[in-house]
N, C-alpha and C positions, 0 to 999 in steps of 0.2 A: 420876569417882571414882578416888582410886589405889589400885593392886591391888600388890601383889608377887606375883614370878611363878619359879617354877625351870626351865631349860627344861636336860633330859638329854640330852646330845649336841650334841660340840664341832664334828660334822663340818661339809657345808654348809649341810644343812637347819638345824641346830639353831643352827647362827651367823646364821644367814637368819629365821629368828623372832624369837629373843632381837633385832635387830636393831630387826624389826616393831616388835615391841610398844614398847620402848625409846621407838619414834618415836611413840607414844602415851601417854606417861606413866609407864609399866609400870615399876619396880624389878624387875629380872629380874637374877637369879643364873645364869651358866651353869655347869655339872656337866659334868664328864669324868673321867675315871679318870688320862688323858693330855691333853697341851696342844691346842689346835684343830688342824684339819686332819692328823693323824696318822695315820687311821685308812684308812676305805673312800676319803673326798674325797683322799684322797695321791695313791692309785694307781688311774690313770683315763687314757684317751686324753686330756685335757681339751680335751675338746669341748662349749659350749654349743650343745644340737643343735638349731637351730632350724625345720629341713627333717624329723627325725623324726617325721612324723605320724602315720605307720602303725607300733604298736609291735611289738616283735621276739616272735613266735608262735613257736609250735612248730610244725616243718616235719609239710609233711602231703602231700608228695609221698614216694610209697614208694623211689623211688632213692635221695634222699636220707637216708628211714630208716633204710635196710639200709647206707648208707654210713657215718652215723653208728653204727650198732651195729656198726662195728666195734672197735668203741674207739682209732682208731688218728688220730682227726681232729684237724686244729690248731681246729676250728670247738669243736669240741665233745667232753670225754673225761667217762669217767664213774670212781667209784670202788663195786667193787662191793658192798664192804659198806655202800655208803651205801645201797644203791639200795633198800633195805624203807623206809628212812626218806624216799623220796622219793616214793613210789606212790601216795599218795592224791591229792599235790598235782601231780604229770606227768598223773596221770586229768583232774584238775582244767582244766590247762592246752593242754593236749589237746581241753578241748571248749570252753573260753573262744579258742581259735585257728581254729574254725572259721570260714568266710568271713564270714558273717551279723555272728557275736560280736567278729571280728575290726574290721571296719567302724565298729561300737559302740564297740567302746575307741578306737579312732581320733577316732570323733567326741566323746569325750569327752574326750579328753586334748588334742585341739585348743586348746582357751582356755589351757589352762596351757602348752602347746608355743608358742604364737603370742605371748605376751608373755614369754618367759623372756629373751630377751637385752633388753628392753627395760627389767627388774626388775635385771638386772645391772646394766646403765649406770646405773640412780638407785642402787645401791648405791657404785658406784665414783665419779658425782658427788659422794655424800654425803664419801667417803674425800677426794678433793680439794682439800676443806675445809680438811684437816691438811695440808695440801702446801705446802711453800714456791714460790709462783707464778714467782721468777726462778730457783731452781737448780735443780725436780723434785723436790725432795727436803727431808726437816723431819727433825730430831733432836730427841727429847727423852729425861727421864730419869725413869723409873717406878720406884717397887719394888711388885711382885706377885707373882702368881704364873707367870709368862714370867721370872722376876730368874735374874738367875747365882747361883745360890747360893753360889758364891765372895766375893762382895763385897756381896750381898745388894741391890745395885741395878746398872743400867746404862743409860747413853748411848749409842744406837741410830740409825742414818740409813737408813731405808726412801726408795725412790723410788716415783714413783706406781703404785699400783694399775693403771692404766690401762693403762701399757705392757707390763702380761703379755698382755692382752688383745687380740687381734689378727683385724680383722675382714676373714677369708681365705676364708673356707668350707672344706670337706675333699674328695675325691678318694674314689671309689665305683669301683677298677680293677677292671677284667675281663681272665683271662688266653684266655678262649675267645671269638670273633668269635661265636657262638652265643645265648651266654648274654648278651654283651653285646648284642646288637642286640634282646632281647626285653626287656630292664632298662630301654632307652633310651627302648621306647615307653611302657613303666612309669612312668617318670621324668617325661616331658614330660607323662603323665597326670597324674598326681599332682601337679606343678608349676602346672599349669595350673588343675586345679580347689583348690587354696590359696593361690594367687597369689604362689608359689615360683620365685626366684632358680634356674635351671639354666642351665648349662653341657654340653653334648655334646663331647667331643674324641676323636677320633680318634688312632690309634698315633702318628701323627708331630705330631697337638695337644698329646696328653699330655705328649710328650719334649718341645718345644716351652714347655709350661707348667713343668715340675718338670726340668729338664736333669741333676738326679740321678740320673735312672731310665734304669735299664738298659733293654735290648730284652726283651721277653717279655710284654709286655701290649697285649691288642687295642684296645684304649678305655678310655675315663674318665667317668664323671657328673660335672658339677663342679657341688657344690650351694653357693650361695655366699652364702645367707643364716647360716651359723652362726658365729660364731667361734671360735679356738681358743688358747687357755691355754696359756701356755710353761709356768707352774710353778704346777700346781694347787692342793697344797699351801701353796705363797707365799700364793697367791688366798685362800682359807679363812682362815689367821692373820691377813693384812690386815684383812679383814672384822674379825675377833674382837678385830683392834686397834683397830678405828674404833670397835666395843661400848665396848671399856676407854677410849678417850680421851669417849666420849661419857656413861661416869660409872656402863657397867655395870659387875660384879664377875665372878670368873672363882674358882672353888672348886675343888679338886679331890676328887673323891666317886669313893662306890660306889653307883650307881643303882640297884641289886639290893636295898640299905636302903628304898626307897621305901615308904613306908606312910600311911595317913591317921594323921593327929593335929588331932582335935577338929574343927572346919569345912575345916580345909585341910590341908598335904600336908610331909612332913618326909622329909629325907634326910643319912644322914652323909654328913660331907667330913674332910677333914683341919684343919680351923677348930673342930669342932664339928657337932652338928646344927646343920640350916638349916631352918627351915619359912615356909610362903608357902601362900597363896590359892591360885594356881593350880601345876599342873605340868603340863610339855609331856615326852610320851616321843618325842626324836626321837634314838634310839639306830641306825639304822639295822640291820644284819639282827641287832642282838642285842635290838632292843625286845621278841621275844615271852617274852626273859626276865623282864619287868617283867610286861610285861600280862597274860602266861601265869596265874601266882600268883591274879591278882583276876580271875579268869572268863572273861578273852577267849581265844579259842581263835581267835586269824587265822591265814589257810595263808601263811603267812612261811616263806620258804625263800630260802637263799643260794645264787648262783652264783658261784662261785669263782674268779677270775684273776688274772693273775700280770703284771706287768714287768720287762722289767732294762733301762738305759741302755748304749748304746753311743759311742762316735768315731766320725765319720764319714771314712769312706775315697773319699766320692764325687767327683766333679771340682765339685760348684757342691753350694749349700746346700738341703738340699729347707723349701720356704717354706710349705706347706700338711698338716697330715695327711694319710694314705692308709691306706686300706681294702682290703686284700686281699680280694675276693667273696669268692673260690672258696677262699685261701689260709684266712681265718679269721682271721686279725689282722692288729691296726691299727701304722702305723710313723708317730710322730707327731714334729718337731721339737720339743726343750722347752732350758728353760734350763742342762740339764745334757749336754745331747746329743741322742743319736735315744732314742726310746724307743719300745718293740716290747712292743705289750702284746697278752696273747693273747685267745682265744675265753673259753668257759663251760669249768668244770668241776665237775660235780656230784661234793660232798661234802660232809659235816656239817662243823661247824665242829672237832668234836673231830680228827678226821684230820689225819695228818701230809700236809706240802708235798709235791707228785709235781711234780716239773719238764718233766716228759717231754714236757710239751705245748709249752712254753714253749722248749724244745731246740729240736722239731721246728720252730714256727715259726721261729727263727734259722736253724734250716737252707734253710727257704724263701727268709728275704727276704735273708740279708747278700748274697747276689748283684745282687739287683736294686737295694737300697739302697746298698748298700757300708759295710754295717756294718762298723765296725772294732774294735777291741777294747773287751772287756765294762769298764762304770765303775764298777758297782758292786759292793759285795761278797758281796752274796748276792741271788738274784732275788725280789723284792718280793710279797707273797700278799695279795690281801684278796678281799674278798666284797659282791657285789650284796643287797642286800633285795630279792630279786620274790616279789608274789602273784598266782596264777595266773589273776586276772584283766587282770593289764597296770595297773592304777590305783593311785596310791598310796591311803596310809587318813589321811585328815583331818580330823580334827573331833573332837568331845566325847564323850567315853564313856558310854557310854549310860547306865551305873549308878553312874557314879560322879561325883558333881557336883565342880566346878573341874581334872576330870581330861581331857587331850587328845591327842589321838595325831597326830603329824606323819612317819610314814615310808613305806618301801614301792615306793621309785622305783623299782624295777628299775636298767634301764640311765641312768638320766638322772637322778639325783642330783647333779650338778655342775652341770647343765643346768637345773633345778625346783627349787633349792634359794630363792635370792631370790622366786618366786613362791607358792612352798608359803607363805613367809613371810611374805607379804603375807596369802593368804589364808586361813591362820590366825589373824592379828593378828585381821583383819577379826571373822571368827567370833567369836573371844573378847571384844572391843570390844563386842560388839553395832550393829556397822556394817553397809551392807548391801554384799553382798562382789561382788566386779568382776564372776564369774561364780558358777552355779548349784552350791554345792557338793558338793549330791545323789548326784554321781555315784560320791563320794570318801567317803562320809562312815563311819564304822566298826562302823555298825548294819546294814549290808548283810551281815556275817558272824556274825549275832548266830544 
């Protein structure tokens, strides 16, 4: 039967659905306020994380409490008038990170962690399709809504998809011989019972591995199932181009308009209303703006972080991401240079940008990295979707027929964006879906 469908949110999830469905028949319209990939999917380590199996908890050793509370960490800063609008849901997550609950999210998030880079690659075989097989690369000439408004259309040469893609794994440094040799055994557990790609390197493996890296760190995890993304942004439009060549439409709206009309679901754009059968809210951390209105009350809350790109000043190119344990952020190769992106920082979305975190971690790594001077012109802010149970929220609304909810990634939005997509489609379909989607589904915070 064919459906039309709106899906809200251009980022990766919402290009990663609109996708799904597509590949089912679906007339699906996608809605943004702004062009694909602009958003949260921009500014990201990009990392498809495929070794993440156990999700990022709230620390529950008291050192590291009293550490953090001093507001001074690259790991973690707070803002304090946020912090009333944060307390119910840090209660929250607080007690979904305890060992027992932590295990739980673990084992739950496994099916969707263990086929994410495997959702990517049929996403980027699909893109290939468009590729000119002898030069890498296909031009054509569209007018939509991606047009130069200058001339009202344009002739474009994208190269493959593929070769953002880079299957390196990332780097887990330790600067303390301590902390690393207790990670290590962590590491080989954990590998071992998932049947996870590791790597152990020692001070003179790592320099050996990454010949960018200065002296100062004791070892390395090399986890080397994941890959990683020069330009994550790129990633996200690509997708959203492969939609528009495969015959979806691309609108730009205000998702805040959503309302039912008659059996199914209407929203302004700058076309006009648009209404359709189904609507997917995959707005990342601003969907509880939508769902808020119509009764849902999910503990959606933003964690806040920042990038800025640098030049590198090192003697050799670093080929892999790297994780600062102890430091608290990530220093990633991308297409536009090094990019150093930081920890958490809890704040509402109204507050202004505080750099302060993002300073200090520059001040940690340009030594070990050899950051060299900043490229961009202002440093980069966006915001994670986590609910304080670690799982995103998937499936159909519980009161509202032809209504869906696709967000909630926390940290792995770049990472579960193609898979959320798949099994979403699935659900909507009426298919029976790769895994149990019980655990995900949006009645759990009814």
């Amino acid at each position: 039967m064919s459906k039309d469908a709106i899906v809200l949110g251009a980022g990766i999830v919402g290009v990663s659905v609109a996708l799904h469905l597509q590949a089912r028949g679906v007339r699906v319209t996608l809605v943004d306020r702004r062009a694909p990939g602009e958003e949260t999917s921009f500014g990201n380590a990009g990392l498809i994380e495929a070794s993440s199996v156990v999700p990022y908890g709230f620390p529950r050793d008291w050192r590291t409490l009293l550490r953090l509370m001093r507001n001074d960490s690259t790991m973690l800063r707070y803002d304090l008038r946020s912090l009333p609008a944060y307390a119910r849901w840090l209660a929250l997550f607080w007690r979904e990170s305890a060992p027992a609950r932590l295990a739980g999210a673990a084992h739950d998030m496994l099916p969707l962690i263990g086929r994410c880079v495997a959702e990517h690659e049929a996403l980027l075989a699909r893109s290939a399709a468009y590729t000119d097989a002898r030069t890498g690369a296909y031009t054509e000439t569209r007018t939509d809504a991606f047009t130069d408004a200058r001339t009202d259309a344009y002739t474009e040469t994208r190269t493959d998809l593929r070769a953002l893609v880079r299957p390196v794994g990332w780097l887990e440094a330790y600067r303390s011989p301590a902390e690393f040799e207790r990670e290590r055994a962590e590491a080989l557990r954990v590998a071992g019972q998932h049947g996870l790609r590791v790597n152990v390197l020692d001070a003179a493996g790592l320099r050996a591995a990454e010949a960018s890296l200065s002296e100062g760190y004791a070892g390395a995890i090399h986890w080397a199932d994941p890959a990683s993304v020069a330009d994550p942004g790129a990633l996200v439009k690509g997708y959203a181009q492969l939609f528009l060549c495969e015959g979806g439409r691309f609108a730009k709206g205000d998702a805040l308009t959503l309302r039912q009309e008659g059996s199914g679901w209407q929203v302004r754009t700058e076309d006009g209303p648009l209404t359709a059968e189904l609507a997917v809210v995959a707005l990342g951390p601003w969907s509880d703006l939508v769902t808020g209105p119509l009764g849902y009350h999910v503990p959606l809350m933003a964690k806040r972080g920042y990038h800025m790109h640098y030049a590198s000043e090192a003697s050799a190119p670093l080929t892999r991401p790297v994780v600062d344990i102890e430091g608290g952020y990530v220093v990633a190769p991308m297409s536009r240079g090094l990019r150093l992106t930081t920890g958490v920082e809890l704040a509402t979305r109204e507050r202004p940008p505080n750099y302060a975190q993002l300073d200090a971690a520059e001040r940690a790594a340009r030594p070990v990295f050899g950051l060299g001077k900043r490229l961009d012109e202002t440093p980069w802010m966006g915001m994670r979707p986590c609910t304080p149970d670690m799982r995103p929220v998937l499936g159909p609304a519980p009161r509202h027929a032809g209504l869906w909810f696709a967000f909630g990634h926390n940290h792995h939005g770049l990472t579960l964006g193609p898979v959320t997509g798949r099994l979403v489609a699935e659900q909507i379909m009426g298919e029976t879906p790769f895994t149990d989607p019980k655990p995900y589904l949006p009645h759990r915070f009814a």
